[in-house]
N, C-alpha and C positions, 0 to 999 in steps of 0.2 A: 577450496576448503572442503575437507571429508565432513560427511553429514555426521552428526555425534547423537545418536541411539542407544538408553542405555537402561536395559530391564526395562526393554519396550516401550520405551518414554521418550519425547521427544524434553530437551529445556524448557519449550514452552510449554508441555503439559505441568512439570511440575513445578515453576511458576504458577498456573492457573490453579493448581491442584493446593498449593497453601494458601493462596487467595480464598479460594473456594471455602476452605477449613474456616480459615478464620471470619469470612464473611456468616458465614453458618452459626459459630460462634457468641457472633454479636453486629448487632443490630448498627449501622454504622455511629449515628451520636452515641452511642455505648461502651466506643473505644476505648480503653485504661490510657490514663484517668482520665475518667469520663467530664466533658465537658471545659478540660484545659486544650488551648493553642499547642502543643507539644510536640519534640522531635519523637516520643516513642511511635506515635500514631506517625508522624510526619513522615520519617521512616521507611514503615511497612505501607504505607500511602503512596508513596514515589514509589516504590517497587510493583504497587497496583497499576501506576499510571504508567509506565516502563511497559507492563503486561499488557495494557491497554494498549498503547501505540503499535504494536507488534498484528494482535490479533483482533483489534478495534471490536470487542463486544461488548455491548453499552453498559450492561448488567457494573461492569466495571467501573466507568466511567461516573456512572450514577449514585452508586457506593459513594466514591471519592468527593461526589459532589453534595450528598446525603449529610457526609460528616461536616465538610465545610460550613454549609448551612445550617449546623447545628452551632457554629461558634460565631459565624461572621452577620452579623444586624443587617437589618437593611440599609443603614445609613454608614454601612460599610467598618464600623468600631467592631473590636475584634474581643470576644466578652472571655474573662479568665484567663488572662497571658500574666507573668510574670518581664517585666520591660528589662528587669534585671540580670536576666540570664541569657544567653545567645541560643540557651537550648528550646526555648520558646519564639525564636524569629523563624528557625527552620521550615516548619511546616507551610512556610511561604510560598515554598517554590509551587505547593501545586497550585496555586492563583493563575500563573502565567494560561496556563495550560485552559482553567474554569474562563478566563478571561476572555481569550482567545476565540473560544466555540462560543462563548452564550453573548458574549459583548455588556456583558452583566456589571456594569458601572462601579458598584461597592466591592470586586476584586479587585479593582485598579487601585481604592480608594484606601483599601486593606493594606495592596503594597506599598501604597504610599505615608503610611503609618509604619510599618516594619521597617523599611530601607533608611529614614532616617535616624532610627532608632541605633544600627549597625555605623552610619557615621560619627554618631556622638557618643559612642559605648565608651567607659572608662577604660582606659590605657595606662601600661607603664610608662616609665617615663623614657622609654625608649620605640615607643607609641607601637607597642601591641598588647592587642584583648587583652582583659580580664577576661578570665572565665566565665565567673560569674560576681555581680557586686559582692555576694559574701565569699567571692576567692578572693578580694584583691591582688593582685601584681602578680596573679598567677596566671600563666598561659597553658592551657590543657593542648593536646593535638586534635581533641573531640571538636574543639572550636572550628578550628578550620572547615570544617565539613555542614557546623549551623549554620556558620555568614557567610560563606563563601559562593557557592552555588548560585542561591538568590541573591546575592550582588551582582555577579557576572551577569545573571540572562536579566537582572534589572538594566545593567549597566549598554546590552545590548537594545532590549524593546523598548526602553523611553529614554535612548540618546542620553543616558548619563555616565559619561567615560572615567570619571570617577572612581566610581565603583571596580574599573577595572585595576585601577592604580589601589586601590585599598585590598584588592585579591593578592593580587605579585605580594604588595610590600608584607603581608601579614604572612605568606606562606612563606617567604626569603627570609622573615627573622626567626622566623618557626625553626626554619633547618638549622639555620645559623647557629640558634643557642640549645637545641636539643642533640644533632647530629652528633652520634658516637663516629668518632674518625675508625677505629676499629671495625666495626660490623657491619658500619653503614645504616644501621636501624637509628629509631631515634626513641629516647625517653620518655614516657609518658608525660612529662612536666616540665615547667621550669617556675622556678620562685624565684622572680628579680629581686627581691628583698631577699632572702635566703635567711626567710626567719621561720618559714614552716617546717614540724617536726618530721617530715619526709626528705625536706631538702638539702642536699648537700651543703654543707658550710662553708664550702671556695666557689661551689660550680653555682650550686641552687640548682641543680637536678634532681627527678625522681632518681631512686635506685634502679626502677628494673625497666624491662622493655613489655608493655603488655600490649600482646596481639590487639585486640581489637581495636585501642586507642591507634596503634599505627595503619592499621585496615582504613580508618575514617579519612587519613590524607591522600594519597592515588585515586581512590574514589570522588572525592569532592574536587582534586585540582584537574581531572579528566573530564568531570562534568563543566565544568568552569571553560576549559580549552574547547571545550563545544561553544563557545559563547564570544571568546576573546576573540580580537582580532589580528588577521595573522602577519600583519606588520605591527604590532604591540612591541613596544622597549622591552617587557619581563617575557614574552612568552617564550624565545629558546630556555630561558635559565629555568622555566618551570616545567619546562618538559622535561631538561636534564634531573633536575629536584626529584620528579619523578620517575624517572627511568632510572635512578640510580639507589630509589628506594625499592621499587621493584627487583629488580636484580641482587640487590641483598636481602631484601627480603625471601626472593626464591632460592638461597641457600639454607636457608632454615627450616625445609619442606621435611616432615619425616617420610621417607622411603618406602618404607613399608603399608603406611593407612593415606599417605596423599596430605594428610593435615596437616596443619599448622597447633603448634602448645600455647599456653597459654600466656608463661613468662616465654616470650617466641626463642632467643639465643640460649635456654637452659633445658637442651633437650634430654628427654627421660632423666631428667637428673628427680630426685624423691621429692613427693608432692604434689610433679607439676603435671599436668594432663591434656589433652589433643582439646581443644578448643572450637565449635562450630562457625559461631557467630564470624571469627577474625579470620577463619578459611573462607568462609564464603565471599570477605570483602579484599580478601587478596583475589582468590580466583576473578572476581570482576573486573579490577582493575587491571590484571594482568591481559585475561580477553581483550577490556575494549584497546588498551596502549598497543595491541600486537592490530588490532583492528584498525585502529587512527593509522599505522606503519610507524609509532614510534618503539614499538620493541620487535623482535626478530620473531617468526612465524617457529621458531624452534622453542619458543617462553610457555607455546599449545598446550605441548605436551607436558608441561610443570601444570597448568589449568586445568588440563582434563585429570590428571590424577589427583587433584585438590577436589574436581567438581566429583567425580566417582565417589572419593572416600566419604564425601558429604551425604550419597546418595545410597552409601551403604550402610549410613547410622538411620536413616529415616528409618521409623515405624509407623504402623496403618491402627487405625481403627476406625469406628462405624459413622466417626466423623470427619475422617481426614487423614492427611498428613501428620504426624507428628515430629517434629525438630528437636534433638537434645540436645544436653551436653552447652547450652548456651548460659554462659557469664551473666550473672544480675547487673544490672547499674552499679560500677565503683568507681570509689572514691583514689586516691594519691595513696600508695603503700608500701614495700617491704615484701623480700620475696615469699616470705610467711601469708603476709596478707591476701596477696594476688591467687596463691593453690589453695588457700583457703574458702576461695568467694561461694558463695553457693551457686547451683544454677538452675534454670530453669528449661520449660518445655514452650515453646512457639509463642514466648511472648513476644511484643512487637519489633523490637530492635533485631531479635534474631531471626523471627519470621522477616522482613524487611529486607537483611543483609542477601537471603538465602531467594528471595526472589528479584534481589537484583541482582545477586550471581546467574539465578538460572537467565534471566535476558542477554545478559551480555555474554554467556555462554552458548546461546542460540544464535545471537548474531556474527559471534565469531567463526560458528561452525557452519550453519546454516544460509546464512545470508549471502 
């Protein structure tokens, strides 16, 4: 694999380089929102530990463990989670890793508060996720990417195979009832009641396809295939799931800037706009799936022109990195809604997304 150099930067500088920003920024317990369990920090946190494994400088490490420490007791309870949301289990995964090095007892104790938390989460009655208790019966695509990860590598390090069965089935009903047979992409939603004012009233889908939300599934079922085991009942079906989102997905690439839009199948149509956050979570997953050998070493070159145009929106100033053009947290909406969203500058989710691109862009090119 050709080394990938680009405006004199290796991937992993400019992983280390939004780290860096952001650590500069703020003090680790200081993270937005400050002092919640949260996938926004949880996020931009994995992408620090990501940077971490690569270039092992502890400065990193110690961040990561900084913040932890700021939420998790000594008697391992886990202070300001919300138990009702899957977006508040995520931030679990970096235990594994604190656990691992320090042998630090109240990590193990933390995941053992989380993980049972994801077995007895409310369900439809075709037993997948709630989103969150006040979605009821709604299944987001975000979900996949909270419970999933940290099921797998739980299901892997304390022999509970379970958890591998709860990844497959949740990501299998996922495509099942959002998979557009057209495009290949999938909905941002589904409403098994088909009573919310988003939802279609025969299908109960969202109307549109929003980048990001589809970014979150290849990424988490890739992390997950790091974990499963390779005589697993689901695991061909979920490499196909995903290799087949991929590959629709990489027809949606605009040409000209490498991006990915925002409503991803509405391209340049009025409104809609190049979107950072959901390029940078395709570009990942595409690397590592060509890296694992389940996509073709030709899917590169869609990667490197996703990672480039990403790296031609950055701007600098006297603290960093700066990342635009990233989508605020939204909700289920209308294609009005989605070109509408505001966005922001390197908050966590799109800082996050864009240093887990640049790793697995390093390791696809590099390694």
């Amino acid at each position: 694999m050709k080394d990938l150099v680009y405006k004199d930067h290796t991937a992993l500088d400019y992983a280390k380089m939004a780290c860096d920003t952001l650590m500069k920024k703020f003090d680790a317990p200081d993270l937005p929102p400050k002092g919640r369990f949260h996938y926004h920090q949880g996020v931009f946190l994995s992408g620090m530990q990501k940077t971490y494994d690569i270039c092992q400088e502890e400065k990193y490490y110690d961040y990561i463990k900084a913040w932890v420490d700021s939420i998790i007791q000594e008697d391992g309870t886990i202070t300001t989670f919300d138990e009702g949301q899957l977006d508040d289990i995520q931030p679990g995964v970096l235990l594994f890793e604190l656990y691992e090095k320090s042998g630090d007892e109240r990590y193990k104790k933390a995941l053992f508060t989380l993980l049972p938390l994801i077995k007895n989460f409310p369900k439809n009655d075709e037993g997948g996720f709630w989103h969150k208790v006040n979605n009821p019966y709604q299944m987001w695509l975000d979900g996949l990417y909270m419970a999933g990860p940290i099921s797998a590598e739980f299901a892997e390090k304390f022999d509970a195979p379970e958890y591998f069965d709860i990844c497959a089935f949740q990501a299998l009903l996922m495509e099942k009832k959002t998979k557009d047979p057209v495009t290949g992409l999938w909905y941002h939603a589904w409403d098994a009641k088909k009573v919310q004012p988003w939802a279609n009233p025969e299908t109960g889908l969202a109307p549109e396809f929003w980048g990001r939300s589809i970014g979150w599934v290849p990424v988490a079922i890739l992390e997950e295939l790091d974990h499963f085991p390779k005589d697993h009942k689901d695991r061909p079906e979920l490499i196909r799931l995903t290799t087949d989102l991929l590959k629709s997905i990489a027809k949606f690439q605009d040409k000209e800037s490498g991006l990915w839009y925002q409503v991803v199948n509405k391209m340049g149509q009025e409104g809609n706009w190049l979107e950072s956050s959901c390029t940078c979570l395709y570009v990942a997953a595409i690397c590592k799936a060509v890296k694992a050998g389940l996509l073709d070493e030709s899917y590169l070159e869609i990667a490197e022109r996703g990672y480039k145009g990403i790296i031609n929106r950055l701007k600098y100033n006297e603290n960093g990195i700066i990342i635009d053009n990233i989508c605020v947290g939204t909700g289920v909406g209308d294609y009005a809604f989605y070109c509408a969203r505001p966005t922001s500058e390197n908050d966590l989710h799109g800082a996050g997304a864009f240093i887990i691109m640049c790793t697995e862009v390093y390791k696809a090119f590099h390694e």
